[in-house]
C-alpha positions in Angstrom: -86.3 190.5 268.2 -89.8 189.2 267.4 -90.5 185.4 267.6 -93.1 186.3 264.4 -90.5 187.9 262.7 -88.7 186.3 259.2 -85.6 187.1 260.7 -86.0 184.8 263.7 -88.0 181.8 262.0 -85.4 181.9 259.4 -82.5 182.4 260.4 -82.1 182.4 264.4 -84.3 179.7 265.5 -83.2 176.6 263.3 -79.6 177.4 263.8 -80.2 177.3 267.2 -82.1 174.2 267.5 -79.6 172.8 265.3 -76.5 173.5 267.6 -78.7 172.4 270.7 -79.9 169.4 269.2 -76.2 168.2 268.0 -74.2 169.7 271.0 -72.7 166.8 273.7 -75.6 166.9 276.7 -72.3 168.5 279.0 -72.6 171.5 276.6 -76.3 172.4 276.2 -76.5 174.5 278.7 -73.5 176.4 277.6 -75.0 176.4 273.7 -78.5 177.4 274.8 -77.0 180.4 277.3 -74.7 181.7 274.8 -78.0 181.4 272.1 -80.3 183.5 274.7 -77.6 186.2 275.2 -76.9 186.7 271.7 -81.1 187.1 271.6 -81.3 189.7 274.2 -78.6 191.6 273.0 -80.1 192.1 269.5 -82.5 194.6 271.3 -80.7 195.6 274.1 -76.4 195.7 273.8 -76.2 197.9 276.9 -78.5 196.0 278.9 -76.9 192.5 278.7 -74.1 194.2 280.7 -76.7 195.7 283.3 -78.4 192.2 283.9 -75.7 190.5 283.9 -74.1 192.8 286.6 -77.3 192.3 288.7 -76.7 188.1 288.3 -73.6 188.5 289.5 -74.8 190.1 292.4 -77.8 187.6 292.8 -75.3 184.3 292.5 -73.0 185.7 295.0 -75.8 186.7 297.5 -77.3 183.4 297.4 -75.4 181.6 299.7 -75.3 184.3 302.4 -79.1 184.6 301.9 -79.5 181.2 303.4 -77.7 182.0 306.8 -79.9 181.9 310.0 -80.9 184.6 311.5 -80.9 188.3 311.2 -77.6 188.0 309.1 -79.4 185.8 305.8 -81.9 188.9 306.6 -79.8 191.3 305.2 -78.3 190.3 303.2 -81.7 189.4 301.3 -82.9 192.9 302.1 -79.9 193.9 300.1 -80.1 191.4 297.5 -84.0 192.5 296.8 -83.8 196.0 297.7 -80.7 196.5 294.5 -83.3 194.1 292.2 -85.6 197.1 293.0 -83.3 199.9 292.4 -82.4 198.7 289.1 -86.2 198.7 288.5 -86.7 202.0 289.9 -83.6 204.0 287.7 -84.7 202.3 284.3 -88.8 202.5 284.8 -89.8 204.6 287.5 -87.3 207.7 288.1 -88.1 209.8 285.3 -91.9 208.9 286.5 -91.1 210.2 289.7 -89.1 213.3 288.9 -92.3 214.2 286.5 -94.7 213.7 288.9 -92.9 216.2 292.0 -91.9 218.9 288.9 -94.9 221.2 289.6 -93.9 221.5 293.2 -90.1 221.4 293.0 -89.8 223.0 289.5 -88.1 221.6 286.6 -85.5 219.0 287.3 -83.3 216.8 285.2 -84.6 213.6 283.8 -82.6 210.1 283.2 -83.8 209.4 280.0 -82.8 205.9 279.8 -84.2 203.1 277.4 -86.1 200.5 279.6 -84.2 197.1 279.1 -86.4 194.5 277.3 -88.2 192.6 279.8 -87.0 194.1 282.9 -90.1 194.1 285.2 -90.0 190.1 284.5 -86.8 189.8 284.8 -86.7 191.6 288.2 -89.3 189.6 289.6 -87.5 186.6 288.5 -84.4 187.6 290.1 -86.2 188.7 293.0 -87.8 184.9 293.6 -84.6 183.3 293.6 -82.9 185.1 297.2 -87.1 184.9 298.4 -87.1 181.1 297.8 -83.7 180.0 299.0 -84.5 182.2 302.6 -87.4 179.9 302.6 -85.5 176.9 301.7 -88.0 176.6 298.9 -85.1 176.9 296.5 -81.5 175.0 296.3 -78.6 177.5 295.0 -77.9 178.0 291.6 -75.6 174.8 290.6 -73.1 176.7 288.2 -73.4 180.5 287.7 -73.7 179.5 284.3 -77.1 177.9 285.1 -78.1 181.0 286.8 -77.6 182.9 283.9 -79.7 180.8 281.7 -82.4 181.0 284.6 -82.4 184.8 284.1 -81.6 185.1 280.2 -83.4 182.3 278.6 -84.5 183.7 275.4 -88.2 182.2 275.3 -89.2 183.8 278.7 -87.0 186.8 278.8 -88.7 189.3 277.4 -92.0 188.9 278.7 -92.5 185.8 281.0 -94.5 184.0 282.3 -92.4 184.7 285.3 -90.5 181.4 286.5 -89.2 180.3 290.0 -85.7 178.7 290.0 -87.1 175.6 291.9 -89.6 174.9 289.1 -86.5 174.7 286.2 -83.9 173.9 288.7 -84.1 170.3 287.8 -84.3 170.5 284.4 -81.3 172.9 284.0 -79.3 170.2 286.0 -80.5 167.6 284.0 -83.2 167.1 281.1 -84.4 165.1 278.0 -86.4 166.6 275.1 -88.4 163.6 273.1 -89.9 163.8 269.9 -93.1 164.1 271.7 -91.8 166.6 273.7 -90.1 168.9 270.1 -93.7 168.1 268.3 -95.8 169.5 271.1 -93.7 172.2 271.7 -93.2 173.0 267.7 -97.4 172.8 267.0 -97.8 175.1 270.3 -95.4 177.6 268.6 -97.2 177.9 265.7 -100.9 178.1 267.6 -99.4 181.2 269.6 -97.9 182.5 266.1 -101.3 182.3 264.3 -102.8 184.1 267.4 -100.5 187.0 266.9 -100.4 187.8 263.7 -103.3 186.5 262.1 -105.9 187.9 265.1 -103.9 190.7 267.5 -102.0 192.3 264.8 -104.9 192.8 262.8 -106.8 194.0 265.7 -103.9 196.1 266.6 -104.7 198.3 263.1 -108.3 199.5 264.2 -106.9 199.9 268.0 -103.9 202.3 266.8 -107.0 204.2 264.6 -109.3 204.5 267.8 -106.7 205.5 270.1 -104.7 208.0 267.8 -103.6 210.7 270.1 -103.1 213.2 266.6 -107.1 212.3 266.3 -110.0 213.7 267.1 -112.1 211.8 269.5 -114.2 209.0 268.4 -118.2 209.0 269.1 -119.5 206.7 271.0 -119.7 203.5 268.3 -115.9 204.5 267.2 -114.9 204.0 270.9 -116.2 201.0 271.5 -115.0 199.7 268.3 -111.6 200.4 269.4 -112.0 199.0 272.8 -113.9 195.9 271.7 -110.6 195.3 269.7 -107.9 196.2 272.1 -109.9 193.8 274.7 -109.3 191.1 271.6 -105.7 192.2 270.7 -104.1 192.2 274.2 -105.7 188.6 274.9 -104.5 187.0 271.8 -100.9 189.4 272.2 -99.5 188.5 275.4 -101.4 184.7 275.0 -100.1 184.4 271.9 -96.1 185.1 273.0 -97.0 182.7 275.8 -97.5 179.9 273.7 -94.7 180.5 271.5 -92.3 180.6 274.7 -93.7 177.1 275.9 -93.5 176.2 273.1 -90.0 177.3 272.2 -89.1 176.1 276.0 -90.6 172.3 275.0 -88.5 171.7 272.1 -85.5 172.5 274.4 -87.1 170.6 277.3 -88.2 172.6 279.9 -92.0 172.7 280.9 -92.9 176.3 281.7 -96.2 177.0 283.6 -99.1 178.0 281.7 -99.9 181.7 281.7 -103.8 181.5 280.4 -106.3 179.8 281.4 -109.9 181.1 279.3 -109.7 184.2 281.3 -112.4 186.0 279.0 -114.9 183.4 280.4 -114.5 184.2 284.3 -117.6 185.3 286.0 -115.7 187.1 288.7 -113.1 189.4 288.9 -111.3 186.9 290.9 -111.8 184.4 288.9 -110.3 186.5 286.3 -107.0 187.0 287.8 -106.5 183.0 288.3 -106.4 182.8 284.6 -105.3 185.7 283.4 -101.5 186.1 283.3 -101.4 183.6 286.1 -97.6 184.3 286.7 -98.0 187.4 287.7 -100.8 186.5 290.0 -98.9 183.9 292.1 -96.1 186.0 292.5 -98.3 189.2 293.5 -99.6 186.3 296.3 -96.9 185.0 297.2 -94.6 187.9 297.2 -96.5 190.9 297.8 -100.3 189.8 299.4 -98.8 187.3 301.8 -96.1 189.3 303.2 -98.8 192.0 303.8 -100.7 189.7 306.1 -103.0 188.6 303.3 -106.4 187.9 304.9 -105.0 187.2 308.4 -105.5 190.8 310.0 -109.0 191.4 309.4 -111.4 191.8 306.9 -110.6 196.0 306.4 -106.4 195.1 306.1 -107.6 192.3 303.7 -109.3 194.2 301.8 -106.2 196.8 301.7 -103.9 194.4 301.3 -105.6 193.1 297.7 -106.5 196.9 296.5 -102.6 197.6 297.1 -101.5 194.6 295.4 -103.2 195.7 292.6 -102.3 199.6 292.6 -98.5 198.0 292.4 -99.6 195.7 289.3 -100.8 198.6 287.6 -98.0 200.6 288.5 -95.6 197.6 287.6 -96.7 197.7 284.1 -95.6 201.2 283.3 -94.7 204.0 284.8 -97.8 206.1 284.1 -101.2 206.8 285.7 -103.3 205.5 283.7 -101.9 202.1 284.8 -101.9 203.0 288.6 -106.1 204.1 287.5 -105.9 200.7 285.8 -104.8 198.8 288.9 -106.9 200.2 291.1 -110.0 199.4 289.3 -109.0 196.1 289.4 -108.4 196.5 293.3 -111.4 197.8 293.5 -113.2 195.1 292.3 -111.5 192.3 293.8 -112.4 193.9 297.2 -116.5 193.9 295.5 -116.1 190.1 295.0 -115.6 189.5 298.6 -118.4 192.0 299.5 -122.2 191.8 298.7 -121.0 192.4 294.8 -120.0 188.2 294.7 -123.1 187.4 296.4 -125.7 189.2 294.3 -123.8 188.6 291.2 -124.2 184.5 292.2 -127.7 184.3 291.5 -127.2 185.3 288.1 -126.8 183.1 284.9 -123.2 182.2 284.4 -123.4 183.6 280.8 -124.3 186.6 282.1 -122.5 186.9 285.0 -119.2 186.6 282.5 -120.6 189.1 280.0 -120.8 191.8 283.1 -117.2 190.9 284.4 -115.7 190.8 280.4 -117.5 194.6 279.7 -115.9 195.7 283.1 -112.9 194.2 281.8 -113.1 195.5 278.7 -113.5 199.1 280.5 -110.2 198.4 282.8 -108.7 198.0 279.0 -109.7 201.3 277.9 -108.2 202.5 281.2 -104.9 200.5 280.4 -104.9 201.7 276.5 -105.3 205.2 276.9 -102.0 207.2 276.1 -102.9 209.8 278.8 -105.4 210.8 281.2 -107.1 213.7 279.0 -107.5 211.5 276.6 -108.7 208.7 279.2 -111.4 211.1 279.9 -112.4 211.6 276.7 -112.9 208.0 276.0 -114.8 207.3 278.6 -117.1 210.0 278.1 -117.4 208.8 274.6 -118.7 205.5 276.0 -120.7 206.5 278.3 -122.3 208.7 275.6 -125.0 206.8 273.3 -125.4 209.3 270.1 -122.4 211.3 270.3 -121.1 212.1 267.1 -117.8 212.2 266.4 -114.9 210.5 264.9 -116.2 207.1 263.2 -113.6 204.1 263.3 -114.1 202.3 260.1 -113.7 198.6 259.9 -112.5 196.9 257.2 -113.6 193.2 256.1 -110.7 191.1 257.5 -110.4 193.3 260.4 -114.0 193.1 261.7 -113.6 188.9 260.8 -110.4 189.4 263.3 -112.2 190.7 266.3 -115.2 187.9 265.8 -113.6 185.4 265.1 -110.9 186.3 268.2 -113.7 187.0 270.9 -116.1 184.8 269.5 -113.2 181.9 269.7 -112.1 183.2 273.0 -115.5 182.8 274.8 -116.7 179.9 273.0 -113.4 177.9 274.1 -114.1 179.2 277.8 -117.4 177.4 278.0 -117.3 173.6 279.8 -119.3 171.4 277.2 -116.0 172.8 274.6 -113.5 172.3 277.6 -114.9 168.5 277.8 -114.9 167.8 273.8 -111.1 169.1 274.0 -110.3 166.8 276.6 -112.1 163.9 274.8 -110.6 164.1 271.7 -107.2 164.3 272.5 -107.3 161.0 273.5 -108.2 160.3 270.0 -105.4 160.0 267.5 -107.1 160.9 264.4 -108.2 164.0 266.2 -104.9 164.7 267.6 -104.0 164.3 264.0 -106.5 166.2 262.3 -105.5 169.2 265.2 -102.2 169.4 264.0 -102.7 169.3 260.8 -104.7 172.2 261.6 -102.5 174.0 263.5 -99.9 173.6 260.8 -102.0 175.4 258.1 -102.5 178.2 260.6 -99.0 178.6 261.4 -97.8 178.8 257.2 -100.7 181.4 256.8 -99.1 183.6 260.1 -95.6 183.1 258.3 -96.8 184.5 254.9 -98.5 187.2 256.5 -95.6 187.9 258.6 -93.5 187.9 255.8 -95.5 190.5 253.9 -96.5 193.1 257.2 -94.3 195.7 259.1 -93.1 195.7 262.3 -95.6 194.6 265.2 -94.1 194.3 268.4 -95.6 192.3 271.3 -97.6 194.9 273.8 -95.8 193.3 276.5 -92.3 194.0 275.4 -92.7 197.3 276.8 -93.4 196.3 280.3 
């Protein structure tokens, strides 16, 4: 179920606040877990049984994860290595059996439907038996408050990915203010109006350039196309991320951001602290630390973050154009701690971001493909000034989409508009004037949404 969709502004979310809001403080939980189930299980019936099966598993595991000694050992091992089974049958198998076909001959595929969120859901799971065999972590209060840790309906289906510790408070006991529903209600409709009034319209010319039934566009149709998938990915998946801390607020819990301006990093690094910054704490703290990080060596460190990144691609989808997509990304996060970061530092910052957003934008291209031929082709089209072939026309509103997204995206990246954000909302009557703002975005996104088809969140896949 869409958060942009009539069906949920209209008729799941205000009943929902409603109950919340006038349910006795012992039942909110109970109201809010019963609300997120009912959520998940519009999209996925047979998977609410799945993931709930794995909880189970998780909340009785807990307490014999935090045993001393070799015996809280395995029983994590057990606990993590089932999280990644269930990953493995629903995403990867059929992957697998594709990919050892031409040497084993045909073999017979699962063919299962991927849950909805289940690579964030994993990792979720996966964080809670990690962090209580650190002692980072208390155990799960109620089973009930696991559940909502694993079901919650503004996080589930595609993050940002939580730790247990950082709601565990909140689940146990919490107040949501009227500054508290406001911010969380205007931060809805800001991640709304970045949906569907920028990515969804970007999403039409994307779904043009990259039309597997088409011929292949020349070189100004392919860029065209990649310029606005770079756009509708950024304002897709930051879009749903202010909707769910938004949606979170208004039930109060404080999620971590998952964006910070990463369209105005002038390193690859610095592109991965604020891009999808969920996922690049747990990659550090789950995967690159428990490799050794950087304390083997400058070769195994160097390994160690190009693998990290081979498994993000790979975790996105079981395909390998996201394992390609990964290791680009590997590759240069191992350049910024070589000569690349030092040559690259004498440069203007401008143009040092402009260099790391067109890399970025080619990593898309990588990431968008629907295959590897036509990868290739892409690429080649790019890398081709002149070519003829297909032309991706852009209409009016869609061309105003892809400026007005990027242009927005790097202009609120630069310090001097950081510090005039920062000063005014310490003013009321700007604070004011914002929402009012905001407001008039969000009833524009609702007629539109109203009036368009289906348009699911990229991210929903993964």
């Amino acid at each position: 179920m869409l958060f942009s969709s009539p069906l949920f502004l209209f008729f799941v979310l205000p009943p929902a606040l409603l109950l919340y809001f006038l349910a006795p403080k012992v039942l909110k939980n109970a109201v809010l877990l019963v609300a997120s189930v009912l959520f998940y299980a519009w999209g996925e019936p047979a998977a609410v049984l799945v993931v709930l099966a794995s909880a189970v598993l998780d909340y009785l595991l807990g307490p014999k994860v935090v045993k001393p000694g070799p015996e809280g050992g395995r029983w994590l091992a057990l606990g993590v290595s089932a999280n990644l089974l269930l990953l493995f049958v629903y995403k990867y198998a059929d992957f697998f059996i594709g990919t050892v076909e031409p040497v084993l001959g045909p073999l017979p595929h699962l063919n299962l439907a991927l849950p909805l969120g289940v690579s964030f859901i994993v990792f979720e799971k996966i964080t809670y038996l990690v962090d209580l065999r650190r002692g980072e972590s208390r155990t799960a209060r109620t089973f009930r408050d696991y559940l909502l840790f694993v079901f919650f309906f503004p996080k589930v289906l595609a993050g940002p990915i939580i730790k247990y510790h950082e709601i565990d408070d909140a689940l146990r006991n919490r107040q949501a203010d009227w500054d508290d529903r406001t911010w969380g209600f205007l931060r809805f409709l800001w991640g709304l109006a970045r949906k569907v009034l920028i990515a969804d319209v970007c999403a039409q010319v994307v779904d043009r350039a990259f039309d597997p039934a088409g011929a292949t566009p020349g070189f100004t149709g392919a860029w065209i196309g990649v310029i606005a998938f770079t756009a509708q990915i950024y304002f897709d998946f930051a879009g749903y991320s202010d909707m769910a801390l938004g949606l979170a607020r208004m039930f109060g819990f404080k999620l971590r951001e998952n964006f910070a301006h990463p369209y105005g990093a002038v390193s690859f690094t610095e592109f991965w602290k604020r891009w999808h910054i969920s996922l690049t704490t747990w990659i550090r703290s789950y995967l690159y630390i428990p490799l050794g990080g950087n304390r083997h060596g400058q070769a195994r460190t160097y390994l160690n973050l190009w693998l990290c990144f081979l498994l993000s691609g790979l975790w996105h989808g079981a395909a390998w154009t996201f394992v390609l997509w990964g290791a680009w990304h590997g590759a240069f996060m191992v350049l910024d701690r070589q000569s690349w970061w030092k040559w690259t530092e004498k440069l203007p910052s401008p143009l040092r971001a402009a260099g790391v957003l067109v890399l970025v934008a080619i990593g898309w291209t990588i990431f968008r493909a629907h295959d590897l031929p036509q990868l290739g082709a892409m690429l080649a089209a790019m890398a081709s000034p002149g070519l003829d072939g297909r032309f991706v026309a852009l209409r009016s509103h869609e061309l105003a989409a892809i400026v007005i997204g990027l242009g927005g995206a790097l202009i609120a990246a630069t310090p001097l508009v950081r510090r005039v954000v920062e000063v005014g909302a310490s003013r009321p009557a700007v604070r004011a004037g914002a929402a009012v703002f905001i407001v008039a975005l969000g009833g524009l996104a609702i007629a539109k949404a109203l009036t368009t088809t289906f348009n699911p969140f990229l991210y929903f896949r993964f």
